[in-house]
HTML snippet that shows the backbone in 3Dmol.js (N, CA, C, O; Angstrom):
<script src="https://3Dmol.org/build/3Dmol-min.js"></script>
<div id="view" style="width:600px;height:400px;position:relative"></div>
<script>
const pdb = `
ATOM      1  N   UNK A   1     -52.791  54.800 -87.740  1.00  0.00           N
ATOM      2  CA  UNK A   1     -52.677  55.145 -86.327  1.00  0.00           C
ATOM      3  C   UNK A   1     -52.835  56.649 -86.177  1.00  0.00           C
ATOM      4  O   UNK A   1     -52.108  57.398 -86.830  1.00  0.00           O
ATOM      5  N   UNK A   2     -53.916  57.202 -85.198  1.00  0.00           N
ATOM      6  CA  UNK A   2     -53.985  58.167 -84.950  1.00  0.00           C
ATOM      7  C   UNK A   2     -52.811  59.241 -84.467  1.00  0.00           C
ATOM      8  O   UNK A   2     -52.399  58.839 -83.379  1.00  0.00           O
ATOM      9  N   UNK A   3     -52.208  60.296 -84.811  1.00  0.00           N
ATOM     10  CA  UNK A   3     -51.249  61.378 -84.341  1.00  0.00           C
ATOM     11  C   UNK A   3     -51.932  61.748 -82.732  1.00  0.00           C
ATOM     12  O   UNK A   3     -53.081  62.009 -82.376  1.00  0.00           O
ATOM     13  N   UNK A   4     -50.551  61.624 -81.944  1.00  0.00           N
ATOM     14  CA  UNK A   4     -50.849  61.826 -80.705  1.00  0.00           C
ATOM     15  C   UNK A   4     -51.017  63.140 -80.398  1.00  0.00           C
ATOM     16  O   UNK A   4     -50.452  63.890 -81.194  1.00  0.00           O
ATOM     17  N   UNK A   5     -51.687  63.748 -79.384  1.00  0.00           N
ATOM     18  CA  UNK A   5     -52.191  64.880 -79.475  1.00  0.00           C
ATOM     19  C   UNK A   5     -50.802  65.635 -79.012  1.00  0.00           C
ATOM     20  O   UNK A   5     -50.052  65.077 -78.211  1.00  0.00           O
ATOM     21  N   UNK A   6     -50.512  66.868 -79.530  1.00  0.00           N
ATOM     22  CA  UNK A   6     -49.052  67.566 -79.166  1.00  0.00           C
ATOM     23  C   UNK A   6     -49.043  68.412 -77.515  1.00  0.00           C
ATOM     24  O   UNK A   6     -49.887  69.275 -77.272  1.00  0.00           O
ATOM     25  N   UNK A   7     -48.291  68.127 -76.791  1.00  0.00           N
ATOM     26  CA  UNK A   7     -47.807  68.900 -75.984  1.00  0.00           C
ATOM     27  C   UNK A   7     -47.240  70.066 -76.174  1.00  0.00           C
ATOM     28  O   UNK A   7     -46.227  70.322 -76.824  1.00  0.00           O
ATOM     29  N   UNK A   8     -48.300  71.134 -75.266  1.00  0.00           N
ATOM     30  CA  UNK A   8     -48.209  72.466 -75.684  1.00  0.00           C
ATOM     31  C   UNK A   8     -46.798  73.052 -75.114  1.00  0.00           C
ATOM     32  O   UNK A   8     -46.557  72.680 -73.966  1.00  0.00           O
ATOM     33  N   UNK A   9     -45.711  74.001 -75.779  1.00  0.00           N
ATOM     34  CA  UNK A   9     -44.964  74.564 -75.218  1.00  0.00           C
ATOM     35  C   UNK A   9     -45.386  75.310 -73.886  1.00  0.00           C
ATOM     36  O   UNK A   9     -46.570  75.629 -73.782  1.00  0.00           O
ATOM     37  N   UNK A  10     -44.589  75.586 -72.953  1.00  0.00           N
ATOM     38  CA  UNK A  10     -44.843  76.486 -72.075  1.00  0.00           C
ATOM     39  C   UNK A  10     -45.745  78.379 -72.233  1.00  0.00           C
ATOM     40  O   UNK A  10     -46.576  79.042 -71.613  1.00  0.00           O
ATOM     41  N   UNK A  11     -44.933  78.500 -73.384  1.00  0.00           N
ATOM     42  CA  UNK A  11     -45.137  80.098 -73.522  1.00  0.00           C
ATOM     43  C   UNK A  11     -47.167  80.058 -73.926  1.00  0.00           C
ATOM     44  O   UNK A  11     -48.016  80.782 -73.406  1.00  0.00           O
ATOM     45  N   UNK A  12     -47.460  78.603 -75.334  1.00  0.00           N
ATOM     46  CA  UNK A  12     -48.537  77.990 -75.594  1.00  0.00           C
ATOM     47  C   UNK A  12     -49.576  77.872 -73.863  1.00  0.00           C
ATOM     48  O   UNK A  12     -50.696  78.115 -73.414  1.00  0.00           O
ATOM     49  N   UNK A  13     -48.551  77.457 -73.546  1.00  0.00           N
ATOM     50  CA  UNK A  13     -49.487  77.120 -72.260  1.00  0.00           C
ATOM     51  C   UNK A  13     -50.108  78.442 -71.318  1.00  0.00           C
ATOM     52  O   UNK A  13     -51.247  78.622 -70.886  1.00  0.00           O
ATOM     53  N   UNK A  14     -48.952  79.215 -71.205  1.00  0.00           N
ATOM     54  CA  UNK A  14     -49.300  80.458 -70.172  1.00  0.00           C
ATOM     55  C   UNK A  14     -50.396  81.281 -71.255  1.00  0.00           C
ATOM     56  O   UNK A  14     -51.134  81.967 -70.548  1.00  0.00           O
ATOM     57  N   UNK A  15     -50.658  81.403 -72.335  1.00  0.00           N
ATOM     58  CA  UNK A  15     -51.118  81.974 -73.497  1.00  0.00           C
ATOM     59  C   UNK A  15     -52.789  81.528 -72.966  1.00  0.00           C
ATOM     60  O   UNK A  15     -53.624  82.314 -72.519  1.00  0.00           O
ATOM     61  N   UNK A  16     -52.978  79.850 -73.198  1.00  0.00           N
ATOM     62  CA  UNK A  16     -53.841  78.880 -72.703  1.00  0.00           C
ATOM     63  C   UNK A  16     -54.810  79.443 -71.876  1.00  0.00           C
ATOM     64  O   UNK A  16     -56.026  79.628 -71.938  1.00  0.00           O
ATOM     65  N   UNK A  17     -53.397  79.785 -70.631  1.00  0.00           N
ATOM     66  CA  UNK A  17     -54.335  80.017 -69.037  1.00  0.00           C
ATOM     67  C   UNK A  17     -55.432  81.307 -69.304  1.00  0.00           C
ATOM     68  O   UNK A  17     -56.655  81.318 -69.164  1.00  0.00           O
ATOM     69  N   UNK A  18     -54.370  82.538 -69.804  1.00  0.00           N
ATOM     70  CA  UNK A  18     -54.961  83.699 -69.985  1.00  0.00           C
ATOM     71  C   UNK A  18     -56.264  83.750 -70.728  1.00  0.00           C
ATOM     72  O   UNK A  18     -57.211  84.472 -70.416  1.00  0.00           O
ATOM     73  N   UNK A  19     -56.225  82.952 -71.699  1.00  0.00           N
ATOM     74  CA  UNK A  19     -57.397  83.078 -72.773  1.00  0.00           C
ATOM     75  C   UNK A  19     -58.855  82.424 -71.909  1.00  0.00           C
ATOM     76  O   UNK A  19     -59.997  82.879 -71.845  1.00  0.00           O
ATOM     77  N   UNK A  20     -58.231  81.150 -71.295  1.00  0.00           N
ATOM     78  CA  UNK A  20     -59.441  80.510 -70.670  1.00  0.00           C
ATOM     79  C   UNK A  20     -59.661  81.565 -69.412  1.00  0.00           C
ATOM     80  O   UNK A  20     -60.776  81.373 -68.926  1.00  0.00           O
ATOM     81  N   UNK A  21     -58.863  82.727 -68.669  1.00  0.00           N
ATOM     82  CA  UNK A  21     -59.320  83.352 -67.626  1.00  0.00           C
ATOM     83  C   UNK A  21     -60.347  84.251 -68.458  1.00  0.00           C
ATOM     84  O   UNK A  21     -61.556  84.319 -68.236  1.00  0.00           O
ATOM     85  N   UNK A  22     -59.646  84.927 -69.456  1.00  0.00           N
ATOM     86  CA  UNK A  22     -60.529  85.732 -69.720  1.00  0.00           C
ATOM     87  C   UNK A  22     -61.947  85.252 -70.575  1.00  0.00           C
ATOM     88  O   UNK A  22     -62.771  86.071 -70.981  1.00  0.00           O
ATOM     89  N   UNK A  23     -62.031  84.223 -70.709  1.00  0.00           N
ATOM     90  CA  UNK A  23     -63.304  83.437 -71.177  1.00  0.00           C
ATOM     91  C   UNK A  23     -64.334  82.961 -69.886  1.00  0.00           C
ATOM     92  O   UNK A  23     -65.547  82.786 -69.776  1.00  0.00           O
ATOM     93  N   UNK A  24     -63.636  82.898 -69.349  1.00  0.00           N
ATOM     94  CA  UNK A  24     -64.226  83.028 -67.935  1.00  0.00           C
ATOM     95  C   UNK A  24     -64.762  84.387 -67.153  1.00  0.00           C
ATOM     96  O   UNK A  24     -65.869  84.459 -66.619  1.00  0.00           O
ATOM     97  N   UNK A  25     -63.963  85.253 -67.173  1.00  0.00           N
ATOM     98  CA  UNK A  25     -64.594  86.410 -66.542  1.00  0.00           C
ATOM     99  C   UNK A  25     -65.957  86.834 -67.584  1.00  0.00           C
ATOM    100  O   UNK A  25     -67.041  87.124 -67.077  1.00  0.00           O
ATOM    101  N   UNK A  26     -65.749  86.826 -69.084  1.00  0.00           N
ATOM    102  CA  UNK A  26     -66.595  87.027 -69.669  1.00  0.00           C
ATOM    103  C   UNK A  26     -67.729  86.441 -69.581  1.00  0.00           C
ATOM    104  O   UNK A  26     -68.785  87.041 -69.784  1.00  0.00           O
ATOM    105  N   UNK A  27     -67.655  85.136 -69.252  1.00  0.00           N
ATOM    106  CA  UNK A  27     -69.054  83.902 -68.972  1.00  0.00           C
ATOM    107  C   UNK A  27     -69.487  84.476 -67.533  1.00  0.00           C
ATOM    108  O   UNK A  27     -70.708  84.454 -67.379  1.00  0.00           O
ATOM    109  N   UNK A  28     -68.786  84.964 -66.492  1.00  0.00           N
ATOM    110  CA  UNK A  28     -69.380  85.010 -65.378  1.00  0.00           C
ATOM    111  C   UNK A  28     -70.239  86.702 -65.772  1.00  0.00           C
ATOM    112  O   UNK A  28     -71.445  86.936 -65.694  1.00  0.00           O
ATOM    113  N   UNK A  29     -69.215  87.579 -66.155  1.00  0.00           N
ATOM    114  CA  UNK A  29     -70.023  88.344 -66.542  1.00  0.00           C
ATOM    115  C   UNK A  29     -71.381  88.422 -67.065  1.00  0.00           C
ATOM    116  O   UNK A  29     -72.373  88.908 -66.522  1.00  0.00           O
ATOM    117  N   UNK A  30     -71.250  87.770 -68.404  1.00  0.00           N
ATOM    118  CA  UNK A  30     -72.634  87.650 -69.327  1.00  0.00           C
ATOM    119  C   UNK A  30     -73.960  87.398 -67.914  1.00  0.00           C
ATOM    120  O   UNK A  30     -74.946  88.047 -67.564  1.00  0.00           O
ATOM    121  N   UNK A  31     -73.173  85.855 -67.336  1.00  0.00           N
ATOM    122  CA  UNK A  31     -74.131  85.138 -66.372  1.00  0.00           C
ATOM    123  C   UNK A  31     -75.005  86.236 -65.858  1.00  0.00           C
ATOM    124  O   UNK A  31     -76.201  86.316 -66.139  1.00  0.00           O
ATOM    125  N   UNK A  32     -74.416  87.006 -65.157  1.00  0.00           N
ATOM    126  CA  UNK A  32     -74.739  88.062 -64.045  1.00  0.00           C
ATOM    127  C   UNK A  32     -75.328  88.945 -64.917  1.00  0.00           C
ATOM    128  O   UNK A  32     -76.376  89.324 -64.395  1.00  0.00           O
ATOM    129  N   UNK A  33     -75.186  89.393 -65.855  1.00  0.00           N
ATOM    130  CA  UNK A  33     -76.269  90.448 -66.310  1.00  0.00           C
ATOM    131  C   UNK A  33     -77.363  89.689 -66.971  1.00  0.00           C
ATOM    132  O   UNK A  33     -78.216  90.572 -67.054  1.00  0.00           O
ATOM    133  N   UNK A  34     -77.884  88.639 -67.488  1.00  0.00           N
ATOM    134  CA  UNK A  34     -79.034  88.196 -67.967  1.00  0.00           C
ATOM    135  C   UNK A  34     -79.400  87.067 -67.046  1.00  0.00           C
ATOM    136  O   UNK A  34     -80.308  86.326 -67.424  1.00  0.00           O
ATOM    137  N   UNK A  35     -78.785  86.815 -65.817  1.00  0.00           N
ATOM    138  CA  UNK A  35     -78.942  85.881 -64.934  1.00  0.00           C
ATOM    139  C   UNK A  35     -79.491  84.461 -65.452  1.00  0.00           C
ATOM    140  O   UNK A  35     -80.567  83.871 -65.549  1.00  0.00           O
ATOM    141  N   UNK A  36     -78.401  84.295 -65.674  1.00  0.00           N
ATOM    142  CA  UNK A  36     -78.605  82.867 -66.183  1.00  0.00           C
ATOM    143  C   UNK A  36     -77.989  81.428 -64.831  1.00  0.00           C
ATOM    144  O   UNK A  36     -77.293  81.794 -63.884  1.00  0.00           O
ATOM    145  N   UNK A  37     -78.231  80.495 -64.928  1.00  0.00           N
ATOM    146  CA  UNK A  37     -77.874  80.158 -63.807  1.00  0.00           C
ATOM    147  C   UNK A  37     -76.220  79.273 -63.850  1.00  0.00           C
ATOM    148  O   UNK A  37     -75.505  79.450 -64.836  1.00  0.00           O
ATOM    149  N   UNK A  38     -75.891  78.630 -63.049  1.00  0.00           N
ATOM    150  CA  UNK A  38     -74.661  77.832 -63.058  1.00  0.00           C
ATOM    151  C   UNK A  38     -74.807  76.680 -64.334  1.00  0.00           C
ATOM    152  O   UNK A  38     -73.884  76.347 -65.078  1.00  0.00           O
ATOM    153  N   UNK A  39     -75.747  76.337 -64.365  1.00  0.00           N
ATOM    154  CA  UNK A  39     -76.106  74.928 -65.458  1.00  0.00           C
ATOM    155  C   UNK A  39     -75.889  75.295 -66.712  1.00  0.00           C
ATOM    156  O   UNK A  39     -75.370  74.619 -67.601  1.00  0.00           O
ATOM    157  N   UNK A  40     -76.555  77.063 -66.803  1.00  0.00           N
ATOM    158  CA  UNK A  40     -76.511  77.298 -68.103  1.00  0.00           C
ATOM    159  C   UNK A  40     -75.600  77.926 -68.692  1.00  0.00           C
ATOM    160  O   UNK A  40     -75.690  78.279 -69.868  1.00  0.00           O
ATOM    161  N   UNK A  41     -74.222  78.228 -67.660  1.00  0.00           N
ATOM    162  CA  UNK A  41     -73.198  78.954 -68.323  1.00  0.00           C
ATOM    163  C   UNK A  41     -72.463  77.559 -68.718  1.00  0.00           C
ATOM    164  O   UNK A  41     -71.928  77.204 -69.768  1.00  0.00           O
ATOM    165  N   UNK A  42     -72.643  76.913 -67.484  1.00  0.00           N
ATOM    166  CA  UNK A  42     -71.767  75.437 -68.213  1.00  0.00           C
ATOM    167  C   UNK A  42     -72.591  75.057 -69.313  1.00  0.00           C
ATOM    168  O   UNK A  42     -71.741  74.953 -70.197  1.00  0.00           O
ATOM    169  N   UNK A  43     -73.618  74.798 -69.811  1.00  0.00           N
ATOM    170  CA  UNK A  43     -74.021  74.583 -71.448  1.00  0.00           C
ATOM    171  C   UNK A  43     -73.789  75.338 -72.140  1.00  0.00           C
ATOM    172  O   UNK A  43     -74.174  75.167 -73.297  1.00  0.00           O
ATOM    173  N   UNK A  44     -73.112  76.446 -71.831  1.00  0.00           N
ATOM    174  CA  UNK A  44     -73.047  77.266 -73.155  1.00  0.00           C
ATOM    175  C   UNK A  44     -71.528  77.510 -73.196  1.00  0.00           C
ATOM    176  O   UNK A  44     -71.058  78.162 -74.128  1.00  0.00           O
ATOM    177  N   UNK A  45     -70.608  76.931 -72.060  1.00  0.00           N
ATOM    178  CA  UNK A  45     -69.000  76.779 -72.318  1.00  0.00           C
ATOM    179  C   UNK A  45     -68.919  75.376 -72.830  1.00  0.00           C
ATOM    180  O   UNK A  45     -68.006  75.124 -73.618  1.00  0.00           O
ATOM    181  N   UNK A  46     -69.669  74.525 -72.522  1.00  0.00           N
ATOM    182  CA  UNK A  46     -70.119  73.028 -73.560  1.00  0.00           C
ATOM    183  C   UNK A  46     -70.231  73.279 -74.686  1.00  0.00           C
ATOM    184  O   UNK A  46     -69.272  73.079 -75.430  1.00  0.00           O
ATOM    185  N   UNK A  47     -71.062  73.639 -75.028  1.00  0.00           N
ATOM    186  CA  UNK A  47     -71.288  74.300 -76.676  1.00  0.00           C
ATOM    187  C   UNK A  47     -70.041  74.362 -77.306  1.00  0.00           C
ATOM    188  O   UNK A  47     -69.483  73.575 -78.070  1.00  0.00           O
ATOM    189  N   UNK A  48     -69.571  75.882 -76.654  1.00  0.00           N
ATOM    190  CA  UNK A  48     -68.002  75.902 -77.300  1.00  0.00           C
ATOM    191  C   UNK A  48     -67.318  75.158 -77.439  1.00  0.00           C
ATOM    192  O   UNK A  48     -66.846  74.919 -78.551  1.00  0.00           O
ATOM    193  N   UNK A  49     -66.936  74.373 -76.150  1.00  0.00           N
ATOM    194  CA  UNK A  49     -65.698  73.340 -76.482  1.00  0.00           C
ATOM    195  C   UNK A  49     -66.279  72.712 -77.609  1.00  0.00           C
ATOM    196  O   UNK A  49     -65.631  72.678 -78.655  1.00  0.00           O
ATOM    197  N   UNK A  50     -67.444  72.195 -77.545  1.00  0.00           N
ATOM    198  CA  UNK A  50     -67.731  71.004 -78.984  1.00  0.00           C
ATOM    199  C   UNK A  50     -67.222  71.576 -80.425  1.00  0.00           C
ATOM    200  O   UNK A  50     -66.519  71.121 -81.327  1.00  0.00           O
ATOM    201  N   UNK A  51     -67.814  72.607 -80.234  1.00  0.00           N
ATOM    202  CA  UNK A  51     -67.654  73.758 -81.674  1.00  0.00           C
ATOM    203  C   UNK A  51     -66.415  73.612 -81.847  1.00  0.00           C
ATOM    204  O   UNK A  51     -66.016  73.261 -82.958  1.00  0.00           O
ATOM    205  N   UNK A  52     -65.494  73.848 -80.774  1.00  0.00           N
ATOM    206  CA  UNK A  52     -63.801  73.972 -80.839  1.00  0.00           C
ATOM    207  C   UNK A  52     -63.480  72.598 -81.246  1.00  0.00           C
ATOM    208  O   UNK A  52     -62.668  72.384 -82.147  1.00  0.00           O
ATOM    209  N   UNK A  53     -63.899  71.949 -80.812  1.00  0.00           N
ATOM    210  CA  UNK A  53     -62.930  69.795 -80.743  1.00  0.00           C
ATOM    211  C   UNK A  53     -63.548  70.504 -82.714  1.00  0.00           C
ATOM    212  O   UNK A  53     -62.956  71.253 -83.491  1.00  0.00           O
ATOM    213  N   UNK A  54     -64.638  69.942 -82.811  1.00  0.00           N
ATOM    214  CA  UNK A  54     -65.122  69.974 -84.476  1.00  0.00           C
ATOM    215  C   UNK A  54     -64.094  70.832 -84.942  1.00  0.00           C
ATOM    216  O   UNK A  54     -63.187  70.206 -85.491  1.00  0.00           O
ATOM    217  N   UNK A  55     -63.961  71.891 -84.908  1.00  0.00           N
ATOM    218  CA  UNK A  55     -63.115  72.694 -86.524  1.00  0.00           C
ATOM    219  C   UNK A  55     -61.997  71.800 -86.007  1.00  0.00           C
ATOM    220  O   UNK A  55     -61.549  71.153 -86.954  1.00  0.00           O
ATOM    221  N   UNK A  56     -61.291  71.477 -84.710  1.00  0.00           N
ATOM    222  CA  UNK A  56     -59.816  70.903 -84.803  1.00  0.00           C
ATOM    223  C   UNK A  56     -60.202  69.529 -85.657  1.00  0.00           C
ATOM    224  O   UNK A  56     -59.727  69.313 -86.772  1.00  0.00           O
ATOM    225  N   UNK A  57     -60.968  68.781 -85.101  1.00  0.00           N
ATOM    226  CA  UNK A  57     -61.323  67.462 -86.347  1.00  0.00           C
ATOM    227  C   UNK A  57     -61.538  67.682 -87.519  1.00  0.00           C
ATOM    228  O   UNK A  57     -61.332  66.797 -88.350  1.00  0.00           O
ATOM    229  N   UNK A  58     -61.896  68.625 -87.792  1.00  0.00           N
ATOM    230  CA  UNK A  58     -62.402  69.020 -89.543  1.00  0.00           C
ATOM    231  C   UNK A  58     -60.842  69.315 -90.091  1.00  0.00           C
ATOM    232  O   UNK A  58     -60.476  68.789 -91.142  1.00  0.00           O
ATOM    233  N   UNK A  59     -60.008  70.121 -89.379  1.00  0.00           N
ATOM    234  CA  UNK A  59     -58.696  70.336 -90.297  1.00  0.00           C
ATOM    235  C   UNK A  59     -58.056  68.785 -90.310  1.00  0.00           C
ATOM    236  O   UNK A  59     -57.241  68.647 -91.222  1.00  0.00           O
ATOM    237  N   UNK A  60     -58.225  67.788 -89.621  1.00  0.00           N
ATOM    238  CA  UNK A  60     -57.608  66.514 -90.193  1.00  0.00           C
ATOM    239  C   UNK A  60     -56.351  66.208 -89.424  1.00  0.00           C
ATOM    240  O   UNK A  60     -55.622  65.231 -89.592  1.00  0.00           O
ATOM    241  N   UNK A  61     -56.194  67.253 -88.495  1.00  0.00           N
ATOM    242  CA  UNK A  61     -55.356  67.044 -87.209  1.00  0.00           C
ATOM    243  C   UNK A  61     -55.792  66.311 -86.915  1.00  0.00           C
ATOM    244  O   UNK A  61     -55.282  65.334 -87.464  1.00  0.00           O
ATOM    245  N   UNK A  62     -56.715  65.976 -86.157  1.00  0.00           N
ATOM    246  CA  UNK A  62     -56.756  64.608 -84.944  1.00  0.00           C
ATOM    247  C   UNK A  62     -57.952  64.282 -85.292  1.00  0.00           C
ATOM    248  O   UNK A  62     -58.738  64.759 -86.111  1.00  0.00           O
ATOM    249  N   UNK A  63     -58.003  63.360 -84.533  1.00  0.00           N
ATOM    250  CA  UNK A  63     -59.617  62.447 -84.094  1.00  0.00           C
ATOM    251  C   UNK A  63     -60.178  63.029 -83.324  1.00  0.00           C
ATOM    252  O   UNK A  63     -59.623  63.627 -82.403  1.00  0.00           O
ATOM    253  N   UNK A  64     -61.606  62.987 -83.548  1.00  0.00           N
ATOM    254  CA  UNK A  64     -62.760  63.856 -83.080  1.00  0.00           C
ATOM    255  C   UNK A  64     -63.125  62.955 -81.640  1.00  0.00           C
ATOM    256  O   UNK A  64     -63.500  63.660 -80.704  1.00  0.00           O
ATOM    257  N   UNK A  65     -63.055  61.555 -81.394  1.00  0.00           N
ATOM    258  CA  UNK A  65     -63.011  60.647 -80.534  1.00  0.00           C
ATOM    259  C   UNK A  65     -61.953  60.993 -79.028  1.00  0.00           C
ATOM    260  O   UNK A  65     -62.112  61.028 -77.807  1.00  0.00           O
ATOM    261  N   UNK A  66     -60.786  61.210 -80.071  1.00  0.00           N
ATOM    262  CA  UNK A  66     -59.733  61.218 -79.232  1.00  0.00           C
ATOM    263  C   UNK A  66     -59.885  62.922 -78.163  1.00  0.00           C
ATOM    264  O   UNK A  66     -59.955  63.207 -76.968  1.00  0.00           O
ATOM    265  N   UNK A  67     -59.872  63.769 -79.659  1.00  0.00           N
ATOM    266  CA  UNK A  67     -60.177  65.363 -79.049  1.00  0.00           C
ATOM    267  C   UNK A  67     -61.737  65.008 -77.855  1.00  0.00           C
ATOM    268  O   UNK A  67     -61.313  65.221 -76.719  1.00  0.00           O
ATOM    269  N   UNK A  68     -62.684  64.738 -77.805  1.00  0.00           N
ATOM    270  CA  UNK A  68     -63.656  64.550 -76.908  1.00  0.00           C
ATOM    271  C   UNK A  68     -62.989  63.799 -75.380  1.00  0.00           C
ATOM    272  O   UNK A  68     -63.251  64.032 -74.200  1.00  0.00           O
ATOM    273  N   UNK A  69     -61.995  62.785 -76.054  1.00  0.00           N
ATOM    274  CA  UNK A  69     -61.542  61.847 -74.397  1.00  0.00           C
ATOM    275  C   UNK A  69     -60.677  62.904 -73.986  1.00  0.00           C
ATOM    276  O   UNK A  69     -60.522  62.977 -72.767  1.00  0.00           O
ATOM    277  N   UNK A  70     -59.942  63.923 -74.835  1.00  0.00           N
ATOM    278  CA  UNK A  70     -59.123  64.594 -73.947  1.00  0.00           C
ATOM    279  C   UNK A  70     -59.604  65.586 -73.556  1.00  0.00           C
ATOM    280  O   UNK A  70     -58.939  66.201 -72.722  1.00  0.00           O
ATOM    281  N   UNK A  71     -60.742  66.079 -73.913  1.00  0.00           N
ATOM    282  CA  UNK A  71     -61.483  67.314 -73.144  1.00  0.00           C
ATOM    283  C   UNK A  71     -62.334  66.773 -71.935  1.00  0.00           C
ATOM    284  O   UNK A  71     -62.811  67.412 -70.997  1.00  0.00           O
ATOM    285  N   UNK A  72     -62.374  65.922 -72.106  1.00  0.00           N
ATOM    286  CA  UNK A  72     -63.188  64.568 -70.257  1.00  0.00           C
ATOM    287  C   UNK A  72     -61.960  64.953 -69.311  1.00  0.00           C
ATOM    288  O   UNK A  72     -61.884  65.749 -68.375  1.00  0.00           O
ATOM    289  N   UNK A  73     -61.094  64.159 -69.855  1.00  0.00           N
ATOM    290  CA  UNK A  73     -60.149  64.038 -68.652  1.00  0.00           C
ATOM    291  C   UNK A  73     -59.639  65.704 -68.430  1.00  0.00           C
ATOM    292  O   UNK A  73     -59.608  66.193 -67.300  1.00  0.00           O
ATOM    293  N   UNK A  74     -59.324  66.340 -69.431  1.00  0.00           N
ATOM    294  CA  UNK A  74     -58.538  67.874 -68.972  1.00  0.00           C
ATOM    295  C   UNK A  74     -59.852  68.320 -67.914  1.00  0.00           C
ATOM    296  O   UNK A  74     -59.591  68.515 -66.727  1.00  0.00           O
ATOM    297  N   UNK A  75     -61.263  68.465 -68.414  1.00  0.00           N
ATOM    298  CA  UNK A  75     -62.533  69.445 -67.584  1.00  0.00           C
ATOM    299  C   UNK A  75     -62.330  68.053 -65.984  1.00  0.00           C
ATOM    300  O   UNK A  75     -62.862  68.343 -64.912  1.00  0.00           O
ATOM    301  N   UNK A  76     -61.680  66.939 -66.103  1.00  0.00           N
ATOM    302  CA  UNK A  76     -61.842  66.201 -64.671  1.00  0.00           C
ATOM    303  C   UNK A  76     -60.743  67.122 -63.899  1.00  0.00           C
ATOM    304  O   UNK A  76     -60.833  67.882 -62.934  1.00  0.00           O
ATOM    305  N   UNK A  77     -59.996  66.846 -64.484  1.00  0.00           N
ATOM    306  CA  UNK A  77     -58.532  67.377 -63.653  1.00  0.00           C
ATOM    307  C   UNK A  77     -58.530  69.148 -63.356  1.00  0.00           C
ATOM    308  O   UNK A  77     -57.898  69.701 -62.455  1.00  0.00           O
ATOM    309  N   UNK A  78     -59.365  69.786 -64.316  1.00  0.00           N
ATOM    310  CA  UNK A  78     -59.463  71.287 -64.057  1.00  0.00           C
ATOM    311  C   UNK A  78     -60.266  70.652 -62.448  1.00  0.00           C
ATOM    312  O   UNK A  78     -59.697  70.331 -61.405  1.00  0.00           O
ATOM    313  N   UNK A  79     -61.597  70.646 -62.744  1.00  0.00           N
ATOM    314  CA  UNK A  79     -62.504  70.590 -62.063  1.00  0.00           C
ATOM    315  C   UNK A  79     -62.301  70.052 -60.587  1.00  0.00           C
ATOM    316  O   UNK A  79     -63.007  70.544 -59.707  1.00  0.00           O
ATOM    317  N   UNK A  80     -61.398  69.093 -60.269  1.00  0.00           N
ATOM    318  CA  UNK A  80     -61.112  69.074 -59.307  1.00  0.00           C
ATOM    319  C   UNK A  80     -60.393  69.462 -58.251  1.00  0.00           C
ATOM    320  O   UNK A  80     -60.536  69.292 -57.040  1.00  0.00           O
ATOM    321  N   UNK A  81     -58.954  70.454 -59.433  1.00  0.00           N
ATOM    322  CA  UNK A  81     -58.102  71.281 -59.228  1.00  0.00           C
ATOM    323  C   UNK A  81     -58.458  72.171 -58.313  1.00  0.00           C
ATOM    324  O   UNK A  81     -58.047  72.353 -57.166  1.00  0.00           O
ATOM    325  N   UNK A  82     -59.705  72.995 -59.290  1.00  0.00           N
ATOM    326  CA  UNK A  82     -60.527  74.306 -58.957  1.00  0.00           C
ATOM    327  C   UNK A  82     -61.440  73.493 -57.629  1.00  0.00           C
ATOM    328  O   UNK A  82     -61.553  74.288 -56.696  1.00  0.00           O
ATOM    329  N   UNK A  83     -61.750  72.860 -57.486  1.00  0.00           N
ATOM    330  CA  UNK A  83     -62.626  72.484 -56.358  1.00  0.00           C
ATOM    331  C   UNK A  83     -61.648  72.744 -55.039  1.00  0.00           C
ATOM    332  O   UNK A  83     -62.245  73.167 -54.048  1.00  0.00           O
ATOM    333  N   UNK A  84     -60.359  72.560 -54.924  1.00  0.00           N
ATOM    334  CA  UNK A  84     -59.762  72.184 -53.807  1.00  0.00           C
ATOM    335  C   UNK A  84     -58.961  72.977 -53.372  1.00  0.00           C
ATOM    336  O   UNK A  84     -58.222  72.897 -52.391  1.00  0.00           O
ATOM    337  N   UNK A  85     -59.187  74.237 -54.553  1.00  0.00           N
ATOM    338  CA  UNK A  85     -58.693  75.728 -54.068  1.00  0.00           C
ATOM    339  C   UNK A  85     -59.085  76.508 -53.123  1.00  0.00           C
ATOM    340  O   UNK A  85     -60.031  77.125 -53.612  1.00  0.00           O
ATOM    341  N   UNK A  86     -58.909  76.898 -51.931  1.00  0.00           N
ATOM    342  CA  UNK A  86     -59.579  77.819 -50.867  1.00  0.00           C
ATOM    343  C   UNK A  86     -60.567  78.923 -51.912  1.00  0.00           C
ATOM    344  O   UNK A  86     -60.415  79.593 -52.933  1.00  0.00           O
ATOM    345  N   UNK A  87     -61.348  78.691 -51.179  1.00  0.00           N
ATOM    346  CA  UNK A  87     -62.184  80.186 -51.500  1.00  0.00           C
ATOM    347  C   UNK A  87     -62.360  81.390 -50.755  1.00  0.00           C
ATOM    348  O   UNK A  87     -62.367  81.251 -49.532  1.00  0.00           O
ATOM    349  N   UNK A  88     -62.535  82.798 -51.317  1.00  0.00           N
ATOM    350  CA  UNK A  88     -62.444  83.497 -50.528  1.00  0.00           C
ATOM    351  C   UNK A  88     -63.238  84.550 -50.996  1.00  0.00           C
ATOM    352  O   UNK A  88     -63.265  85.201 -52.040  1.00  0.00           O
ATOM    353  N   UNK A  89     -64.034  84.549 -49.696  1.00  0.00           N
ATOM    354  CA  UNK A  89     -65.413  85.648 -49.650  1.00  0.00           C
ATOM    355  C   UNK A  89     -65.215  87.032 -49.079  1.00  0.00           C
ATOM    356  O   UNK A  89     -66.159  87.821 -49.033  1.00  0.00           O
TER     357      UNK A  89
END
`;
const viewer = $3Dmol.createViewer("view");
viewer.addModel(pdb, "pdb");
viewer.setStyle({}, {cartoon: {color: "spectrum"}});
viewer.zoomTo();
viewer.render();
</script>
């Protein structure tokens, strides 16, 4: 039976947010200076995550199956999160 994936502590978590903001400003950055478009920053934050699920499957922590279903549902629940946030121009 597969090990269930661990629930991150809080401090883990706020750690989380920061790293993915600043992975973000950096992607929007890059975007904007070699103008790349919306499709292609999301293929190339795709990329990563895959790269990322793999080394976590390669150390023998988890399932590579399981790590993929939980990066679906986390990018659903971001994604809709972020959709329903006011924007402001």
């Amino acid at each position: 039976m597969a090990k269930p994936l661990p629930k991150p502590d809080r401090s883990e978590a706020r750690q989380a947010a920061r790293l993915a903001e600043a992975v973000w400003l950096i992607a929007v950055e890059h975007a904007a200076e070699y103008d790349l478009s919306g499709c292609g920053v999301l293929g190339a934050l795709t990329l990563c995550l895959g790269r990322a699920a793999a080394a976590v499957a390669r150390t023998g922590e988890h399932d590579l199956g399981r790590l993929t279903d939980f990066l679906v549902r986390q990018l659903k629940l971001a994604a809709v999160s972020d959709f329903r946030r006011p924007t402001f121009h």
